[in-house]
C-alpha positions as CSV (number, residue, x, y, z in Angstrom):
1,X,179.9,-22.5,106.1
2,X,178.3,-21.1,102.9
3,X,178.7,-17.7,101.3
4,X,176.3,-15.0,101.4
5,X,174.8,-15.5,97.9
6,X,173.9,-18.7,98.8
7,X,170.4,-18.2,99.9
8,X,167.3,-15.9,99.0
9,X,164.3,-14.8,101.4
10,X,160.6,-15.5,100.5
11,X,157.4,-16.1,101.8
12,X,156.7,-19.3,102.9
13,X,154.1,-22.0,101.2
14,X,152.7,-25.2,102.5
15,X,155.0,-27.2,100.0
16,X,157.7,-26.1,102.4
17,X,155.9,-28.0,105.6
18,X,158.5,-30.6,105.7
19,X,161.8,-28.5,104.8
20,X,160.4,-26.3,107.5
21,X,159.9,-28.8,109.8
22,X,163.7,-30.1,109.1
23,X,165.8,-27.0,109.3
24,X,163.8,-26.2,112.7
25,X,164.9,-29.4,114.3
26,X,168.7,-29.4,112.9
27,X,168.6,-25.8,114.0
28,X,167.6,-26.2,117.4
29,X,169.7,-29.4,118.4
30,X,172.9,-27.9,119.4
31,X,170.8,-25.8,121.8
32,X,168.6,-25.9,125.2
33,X,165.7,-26.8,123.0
34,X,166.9,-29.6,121.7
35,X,163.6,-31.5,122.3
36,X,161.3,-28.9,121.2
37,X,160.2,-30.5,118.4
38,X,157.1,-30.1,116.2
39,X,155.4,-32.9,113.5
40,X,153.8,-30.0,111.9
41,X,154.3,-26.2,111.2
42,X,151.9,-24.0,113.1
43,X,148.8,-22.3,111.7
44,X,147.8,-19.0,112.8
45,X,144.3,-17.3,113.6
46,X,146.0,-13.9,113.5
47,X,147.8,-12.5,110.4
48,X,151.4,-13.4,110.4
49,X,154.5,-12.9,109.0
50,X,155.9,-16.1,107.4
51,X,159.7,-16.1,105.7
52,X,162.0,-19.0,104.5
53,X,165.2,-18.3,103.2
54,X,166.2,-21.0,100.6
55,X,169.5,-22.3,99.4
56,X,169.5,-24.6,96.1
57,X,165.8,-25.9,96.7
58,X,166.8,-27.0,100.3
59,X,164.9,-24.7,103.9
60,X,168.0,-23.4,105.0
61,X,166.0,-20.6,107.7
62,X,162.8,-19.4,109.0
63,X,161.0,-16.6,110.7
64,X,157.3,-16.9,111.8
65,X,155.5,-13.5,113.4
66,X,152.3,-13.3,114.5
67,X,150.8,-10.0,114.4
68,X,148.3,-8.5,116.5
69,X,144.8,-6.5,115.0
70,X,144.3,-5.6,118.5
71,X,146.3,-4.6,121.0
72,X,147.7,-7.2,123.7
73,X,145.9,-10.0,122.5
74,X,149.1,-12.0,121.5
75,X,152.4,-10.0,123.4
76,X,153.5,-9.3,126.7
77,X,152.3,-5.9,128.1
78,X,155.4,-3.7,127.3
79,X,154.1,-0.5,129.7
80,X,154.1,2.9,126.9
81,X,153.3,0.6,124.2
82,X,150.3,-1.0,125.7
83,X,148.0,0.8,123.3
84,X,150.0,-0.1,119.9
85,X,150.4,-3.5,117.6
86,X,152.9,-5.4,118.8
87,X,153.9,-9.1,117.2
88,X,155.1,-12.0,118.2
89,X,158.2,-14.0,116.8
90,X,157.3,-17.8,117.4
91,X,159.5,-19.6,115.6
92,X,163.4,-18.1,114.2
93,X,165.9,-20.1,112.9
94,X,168.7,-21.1,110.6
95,X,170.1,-24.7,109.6
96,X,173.9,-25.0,111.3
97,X,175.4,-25.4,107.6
98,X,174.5,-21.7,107.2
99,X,175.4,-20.2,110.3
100,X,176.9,-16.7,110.3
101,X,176.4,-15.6,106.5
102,X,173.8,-13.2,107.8
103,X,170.7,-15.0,107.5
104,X,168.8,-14.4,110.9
105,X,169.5,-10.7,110.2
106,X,168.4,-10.9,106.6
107,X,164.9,-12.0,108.1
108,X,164.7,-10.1,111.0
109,X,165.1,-7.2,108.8
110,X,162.1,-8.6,106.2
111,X,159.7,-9.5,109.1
112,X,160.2,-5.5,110.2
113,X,159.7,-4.1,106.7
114,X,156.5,-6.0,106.6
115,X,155.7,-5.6,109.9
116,X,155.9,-2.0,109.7
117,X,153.7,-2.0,106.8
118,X,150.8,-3.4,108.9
119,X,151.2,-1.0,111.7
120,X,153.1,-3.2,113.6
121,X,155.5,-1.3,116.5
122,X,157.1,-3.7,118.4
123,X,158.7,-7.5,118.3
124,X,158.9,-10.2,121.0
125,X,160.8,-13.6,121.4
126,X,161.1,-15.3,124.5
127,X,164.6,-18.0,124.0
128,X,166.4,-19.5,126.8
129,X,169.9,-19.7,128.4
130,X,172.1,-20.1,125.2
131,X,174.6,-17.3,125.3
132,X,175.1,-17.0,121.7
133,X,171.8,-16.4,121.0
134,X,171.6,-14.0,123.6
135,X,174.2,-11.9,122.2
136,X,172.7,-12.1,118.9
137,X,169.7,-10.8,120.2
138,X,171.1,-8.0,121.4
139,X,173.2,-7.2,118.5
140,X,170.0,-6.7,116.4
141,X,168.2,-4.1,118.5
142,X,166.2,-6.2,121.1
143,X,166.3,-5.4,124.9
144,X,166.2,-7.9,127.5
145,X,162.6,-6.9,129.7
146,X,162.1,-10.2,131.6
147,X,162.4,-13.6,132.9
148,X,160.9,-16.8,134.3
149,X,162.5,-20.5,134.6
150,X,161.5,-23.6,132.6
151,X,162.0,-26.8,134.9
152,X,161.9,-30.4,133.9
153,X,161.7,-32.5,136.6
154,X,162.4,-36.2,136.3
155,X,161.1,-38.9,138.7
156,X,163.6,-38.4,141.8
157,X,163.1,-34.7,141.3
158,X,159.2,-35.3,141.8
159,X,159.9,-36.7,144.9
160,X,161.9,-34.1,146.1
161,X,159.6,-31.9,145.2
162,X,156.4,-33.4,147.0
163,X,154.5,-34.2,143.7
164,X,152.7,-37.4,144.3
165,X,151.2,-39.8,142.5
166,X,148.5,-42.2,143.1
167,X,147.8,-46.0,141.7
168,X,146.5,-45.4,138.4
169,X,148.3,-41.9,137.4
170,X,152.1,-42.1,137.8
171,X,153.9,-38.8,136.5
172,X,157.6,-39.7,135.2
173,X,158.5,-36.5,133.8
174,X,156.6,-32.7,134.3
175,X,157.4,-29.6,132.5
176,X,156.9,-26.6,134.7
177,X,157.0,-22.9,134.8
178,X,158.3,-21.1,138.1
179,X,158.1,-17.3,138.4
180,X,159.9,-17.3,141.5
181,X,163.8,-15.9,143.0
182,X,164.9,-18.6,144.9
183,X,167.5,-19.8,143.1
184,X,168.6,-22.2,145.9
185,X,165.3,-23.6,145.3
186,X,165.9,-24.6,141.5
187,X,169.5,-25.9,142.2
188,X,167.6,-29.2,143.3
189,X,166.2,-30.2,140.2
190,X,168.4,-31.6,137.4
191,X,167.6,-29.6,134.3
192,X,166.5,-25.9,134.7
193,X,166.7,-23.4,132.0
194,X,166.0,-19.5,132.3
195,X,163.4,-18.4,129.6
196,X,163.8,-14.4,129.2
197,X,162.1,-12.2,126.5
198,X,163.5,-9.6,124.2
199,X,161.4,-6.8,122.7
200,X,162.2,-5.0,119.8
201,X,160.6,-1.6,119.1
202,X,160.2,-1.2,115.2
203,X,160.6,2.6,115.2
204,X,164.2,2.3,116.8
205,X,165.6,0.4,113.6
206,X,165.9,2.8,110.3
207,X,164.0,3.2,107.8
């Protein structure tokens, strides 16, 4: 594990693509998402909020907020807030070498200050069933508001399920989104992950 004067914060620049690309994966193998991979760094229509944190030349974290110009045309509805910015944190995270020196925080707390500067009032992420990460979450600020399942189903579990196929298209694997209860109902199907989202309202974190 490094110390905390091992890395800086800055905005990120299209040299970075690949370093980006890299810490992403290595951060997200140890986690549900393991197979969430990307061959190239999103672009945004929206303005965003795009930080790195670097460590001796090497993309050792990431943060990547998109923020809205009008309201609800990125986010969630989130009730009173319905009529203010809100953005949207698509990509956060940090290379397993540099776990728990403070980096997440360190850009969490950049990505407001900015944010804030563009009228921004609230954050969302959406992560899945890894605990840590949950807690971590919730140590910064954000409230849990809600939460669907992620199912991938595999060829037996098609079967199960009643998805057919016919001679020419054969489905071997399906990604799926179910906003039901019945958790009896998912217990079927091999790999099943509960995707909740955390909102974070800007004005509840001092200035």
């Amino acid at each position: 594990m490094k110390d905390d004067s091992s890395y800086h914060i800055r905005e990120y620049k299209p040299e970075d693509e690949s370093g980006w690309l890299r810490c992403r994966v290595l951060a997200f193998l140890d986690t549900s998402y393991f197979d969430d991979v990307y061959p190239k760094k999103e672009r945004y229509e929206s303005p965003a909020i795009e930080l790195v944190a670097e460590s001796d030349g090497i993309i050792v974290g990431l943060i990547d907020v998109e923020c809205e110009e009008k309201p609800g045309s990125i986010c969630s509805p989130s009730n009173s807030l319905d009529d203010h910015l809100a953005g949207m944190i698509w990509h956060l995270a940090v290379h397993p070498d540099y776990r728990r020196i403070g980096i997440a925080t360190g850009l969490i707390d950049e990505a407001v200050r900015r944010a804030r500067d563009i009228d921004i009032e609230r954050f969302e992420a959406w992560t899945r069933d890894d605990v840590i990460t949950r807690k971590w979450y919730g140590s910064q600020g954000f409230k849990l508001v809600q939460s669907y399942y992620h199912v991938y189903l595999k060829l037996s579990d098609m079967e199960t399920a009643g998805i057919c196929s016919n001679s020419e298209l054969k489905p071997y694997k399906v990604f799926a989104h179910y906003l039901g209860e019945d958790r009896e109902f998912l217990s079927q199907f091999s790999r099943v992950h509960e995707c909740v989202r955390f909102d974070l309202i800007l004005n509840s974190i001092g200035k």
